[in-house]
C-alpha positions as CSV (number, residue, x, y, z in Angstrom):
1,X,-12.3,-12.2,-6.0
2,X,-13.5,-9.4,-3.3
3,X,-16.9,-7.9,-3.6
4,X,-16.8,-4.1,-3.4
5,X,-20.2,-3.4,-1.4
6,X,-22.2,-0.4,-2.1
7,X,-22.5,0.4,1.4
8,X,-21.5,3.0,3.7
9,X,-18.3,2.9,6.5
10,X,-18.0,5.2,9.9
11,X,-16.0,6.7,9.9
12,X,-14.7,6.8,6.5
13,X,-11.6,6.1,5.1
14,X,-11.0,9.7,4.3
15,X,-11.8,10.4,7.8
16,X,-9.6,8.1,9.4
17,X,-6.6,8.9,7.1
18,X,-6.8,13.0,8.2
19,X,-6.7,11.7,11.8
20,X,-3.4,9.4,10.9
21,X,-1.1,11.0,8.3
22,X,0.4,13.7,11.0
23,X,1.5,11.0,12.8
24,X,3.7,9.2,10.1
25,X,7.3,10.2,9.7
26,X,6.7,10.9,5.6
27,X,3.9,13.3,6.1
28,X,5.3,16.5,4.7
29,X,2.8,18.6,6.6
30,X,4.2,18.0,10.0
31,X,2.9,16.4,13.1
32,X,0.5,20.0,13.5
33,X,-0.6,19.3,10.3
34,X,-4.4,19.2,9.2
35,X,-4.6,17.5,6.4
36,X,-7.5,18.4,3.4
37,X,-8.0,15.2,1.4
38,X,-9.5,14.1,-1.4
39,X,-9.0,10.3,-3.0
40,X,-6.1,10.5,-6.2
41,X,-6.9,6.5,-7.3
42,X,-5.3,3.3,-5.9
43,X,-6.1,-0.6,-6.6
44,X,-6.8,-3.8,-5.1
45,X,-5.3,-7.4,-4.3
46,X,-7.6,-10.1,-3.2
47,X,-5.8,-12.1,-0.5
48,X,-6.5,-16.2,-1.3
49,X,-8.4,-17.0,1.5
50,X,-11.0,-14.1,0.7
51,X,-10.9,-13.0,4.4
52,X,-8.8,-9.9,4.6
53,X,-9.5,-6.7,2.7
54,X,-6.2,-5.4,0.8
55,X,-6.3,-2.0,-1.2
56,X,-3.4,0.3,-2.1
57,X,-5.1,4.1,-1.9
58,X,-3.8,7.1,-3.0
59,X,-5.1,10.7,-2.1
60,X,-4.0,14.2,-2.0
61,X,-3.7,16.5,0.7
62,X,-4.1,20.3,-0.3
63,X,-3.5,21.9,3.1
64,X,-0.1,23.1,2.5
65,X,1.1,25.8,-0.5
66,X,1.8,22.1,-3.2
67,X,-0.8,19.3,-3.5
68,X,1.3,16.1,-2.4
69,X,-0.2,12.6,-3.1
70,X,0.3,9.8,-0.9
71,X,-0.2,6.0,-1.0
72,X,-1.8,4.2,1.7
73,X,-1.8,0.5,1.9
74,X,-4.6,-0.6,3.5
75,X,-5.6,-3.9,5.0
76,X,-9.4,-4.4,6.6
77,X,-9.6,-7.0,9.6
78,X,-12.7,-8.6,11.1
79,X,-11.0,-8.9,13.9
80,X,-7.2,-7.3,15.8
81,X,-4.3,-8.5,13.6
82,X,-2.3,-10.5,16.3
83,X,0.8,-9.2,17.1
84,X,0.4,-5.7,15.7
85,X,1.1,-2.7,17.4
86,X,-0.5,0.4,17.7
87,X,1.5,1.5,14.7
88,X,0.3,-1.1,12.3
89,X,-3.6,0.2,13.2
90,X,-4.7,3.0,11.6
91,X,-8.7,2.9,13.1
92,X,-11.3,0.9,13.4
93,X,-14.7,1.6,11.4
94,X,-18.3,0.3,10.9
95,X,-19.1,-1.4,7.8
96,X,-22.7,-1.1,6.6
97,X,-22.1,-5.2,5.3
98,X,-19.5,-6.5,7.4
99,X,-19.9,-4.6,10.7
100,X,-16.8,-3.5,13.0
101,X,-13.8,-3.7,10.4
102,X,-9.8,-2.6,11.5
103,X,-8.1,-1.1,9.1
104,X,-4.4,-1.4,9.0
105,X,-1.6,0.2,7.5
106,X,-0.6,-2.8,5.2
107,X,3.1,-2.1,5.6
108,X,2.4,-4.4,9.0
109,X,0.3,-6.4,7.2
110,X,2.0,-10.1,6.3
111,X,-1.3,-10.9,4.1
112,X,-0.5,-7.2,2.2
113,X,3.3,-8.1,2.2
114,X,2.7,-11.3,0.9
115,X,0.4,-10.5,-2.5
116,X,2.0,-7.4,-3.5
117,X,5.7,-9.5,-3.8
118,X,3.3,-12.2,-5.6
119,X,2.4,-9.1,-8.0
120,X,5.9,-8.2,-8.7
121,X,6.4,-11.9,-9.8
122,X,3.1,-12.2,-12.0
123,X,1.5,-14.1,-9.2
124,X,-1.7,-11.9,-8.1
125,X,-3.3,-9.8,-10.4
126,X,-4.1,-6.3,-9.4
127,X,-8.0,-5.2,-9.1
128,X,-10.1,-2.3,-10.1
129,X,-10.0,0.0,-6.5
130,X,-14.4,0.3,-6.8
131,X,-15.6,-2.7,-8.9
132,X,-15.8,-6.3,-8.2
133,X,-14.0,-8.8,-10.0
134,X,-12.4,-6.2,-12.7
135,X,-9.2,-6.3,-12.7
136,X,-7.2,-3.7,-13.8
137,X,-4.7,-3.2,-16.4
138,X,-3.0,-0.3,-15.5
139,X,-1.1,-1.6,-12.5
140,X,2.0,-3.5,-13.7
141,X,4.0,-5.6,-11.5
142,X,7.8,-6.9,-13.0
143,X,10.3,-9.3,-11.3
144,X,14.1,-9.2,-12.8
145,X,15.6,-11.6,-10.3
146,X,16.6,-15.0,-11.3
147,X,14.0,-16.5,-9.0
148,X,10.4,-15.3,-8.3
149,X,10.4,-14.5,-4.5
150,X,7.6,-16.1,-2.6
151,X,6.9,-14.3,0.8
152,X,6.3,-15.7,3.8
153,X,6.3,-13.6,6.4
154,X,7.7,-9.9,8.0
155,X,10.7,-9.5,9.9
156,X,11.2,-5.4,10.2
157,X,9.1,-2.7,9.4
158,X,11.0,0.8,9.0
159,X,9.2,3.7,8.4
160,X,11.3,7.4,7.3
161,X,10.7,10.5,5.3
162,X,11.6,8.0,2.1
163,X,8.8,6.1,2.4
164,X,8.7,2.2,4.7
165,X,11.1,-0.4,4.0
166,X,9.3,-4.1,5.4
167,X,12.0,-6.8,5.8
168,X,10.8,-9.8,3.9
169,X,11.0,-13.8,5.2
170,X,11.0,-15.5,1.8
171,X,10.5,-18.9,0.9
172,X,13.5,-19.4,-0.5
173,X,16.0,-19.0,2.6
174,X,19.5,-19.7,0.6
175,X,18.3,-16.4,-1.8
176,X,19.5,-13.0,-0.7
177,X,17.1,-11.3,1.7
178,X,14.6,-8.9,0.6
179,X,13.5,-5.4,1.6
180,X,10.4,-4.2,0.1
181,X,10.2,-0.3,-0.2
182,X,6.3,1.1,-0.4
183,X,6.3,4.9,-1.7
184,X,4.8,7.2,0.4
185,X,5.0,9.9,-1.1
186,X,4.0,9.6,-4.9
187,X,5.0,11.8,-7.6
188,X,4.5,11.5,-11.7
189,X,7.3,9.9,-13.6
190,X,9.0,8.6,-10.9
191,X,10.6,5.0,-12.4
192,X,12.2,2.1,-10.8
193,X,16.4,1.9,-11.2
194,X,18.9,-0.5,-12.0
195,X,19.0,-2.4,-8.4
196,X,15.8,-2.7,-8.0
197,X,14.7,-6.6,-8.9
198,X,11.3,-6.1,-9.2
199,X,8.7,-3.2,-8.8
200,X,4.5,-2.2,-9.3
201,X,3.6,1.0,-11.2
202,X,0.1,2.3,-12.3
203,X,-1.2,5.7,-12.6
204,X,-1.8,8.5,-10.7
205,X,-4.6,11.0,-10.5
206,X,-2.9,14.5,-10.7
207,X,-5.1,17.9,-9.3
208,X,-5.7,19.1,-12.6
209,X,-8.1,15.9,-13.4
210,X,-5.5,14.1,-15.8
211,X,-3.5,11.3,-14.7
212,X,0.5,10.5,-15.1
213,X,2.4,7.3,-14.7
214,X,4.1,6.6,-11.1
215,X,6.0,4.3,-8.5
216,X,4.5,2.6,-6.3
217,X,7.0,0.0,-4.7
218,X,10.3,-1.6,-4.7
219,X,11.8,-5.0,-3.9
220,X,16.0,-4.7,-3.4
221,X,18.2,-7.0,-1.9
222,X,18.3,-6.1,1.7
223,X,21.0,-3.4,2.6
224,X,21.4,-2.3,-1.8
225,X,19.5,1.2,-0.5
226,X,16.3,2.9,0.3
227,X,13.6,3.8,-2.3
């Protein structure tokens, strides 16, 4: 299980996120954009072999006329994740435990890939985002296909205003391949449909302190559409 420390990290997430989210095709308030953040909930996974840091964070920029919520995948890395560009690294930051700690946009992430498929087939169970070994009910994963999909690696990661499709390596090579689609941008109510075969939803925190119901991924037969 991962240990939340009570500790402090430079820069902080927040801080690395307004320097990042111009940058990505699904940011809404353009590449000049500056954004004003503030955290809107999330969750954890713990990877298996307790060494890499997984947590799904939403937040909510306020710059522009709307609030718009986003979800961030993160990943945190004692060391560089081999073979991942600069667009897999969102910045590095000191950890008041751990020390130097790169934090990735999970999307790039096989470890990420891996456990949030696992989720969708009742294989990892999702984790409160601030306290140790909690885990926590409101994120629900569900699989419909007629085999649980055991992932094994990434073969494409697309990113567009709809959000980032990762191409899947499965276990399972005679199945169909997989794309898994990661919302970006998050809105209440928003529900998986018929051809998706599996999906994760949990709640959202909305600006007016309540929360509401949401989408947070996908998992399609590769080429059946974007999310």
């Amino acid at each position: 299980m991962a240990v939340i420390h009570r500790t402090t990290l430079t820069p902080t997430k927040l801080e690395l996120l307004t320097a990042w989210l111009p940058a990505q095709p699904w940011y809404l308030g353009g590449a000049d954009g500056k954004p004003e953040l503030a955290k809107a909930g999330g969750f954890r996974l713990d990877d298996p072999t307790g060494a890499v840091g997984i947590e799904f964070m939403l937040v909510t920029d306020v710059c522009g006329a709307e609030p718009v919520t986003y979800q961030v995948p993160f990943t945190y890395r004692a060391q560089p994740l081999e073979g991942a560009g600069d667009a897999a690294l969102i910045g590095t930051t000191e950890h008041g435990v751990l020390g130097r700690r790169w934090a990735y946009d999970g999307a790039h992430d096989p470890v990420l890939v891996a456990q949030l498929v696992a989720l969708m087939a009742g294989a990892a169970v999702p984790q409160e985002q601030s306290v140790s070994n909690t885990p926590d009910p409101t994120v629900e994963g569900h699989f419909t296909g007629p085999e649980h999909p055991v992932a094994t690696g990434i073969e494409t990661v697309t990113g567009g205003p709809g959000g980032t499709a990762v191409r899947v390596r499965t276990a399972n090579t005679a199945g169909p391949g997989l794309t898994l689609h990661i919302n970006r941008v998050v809105r209440p109510g928003r529900a998986a449909t018929g051809q998706d075969l599996g999906h994760v939803t949990g709640n959202m925190l909305l600006p007016d302190g309540t929360s509401a119901r949401t989408l947070f991924a996908v998992v399609r037969e590769t080429g059946s559409g974007q999310a």
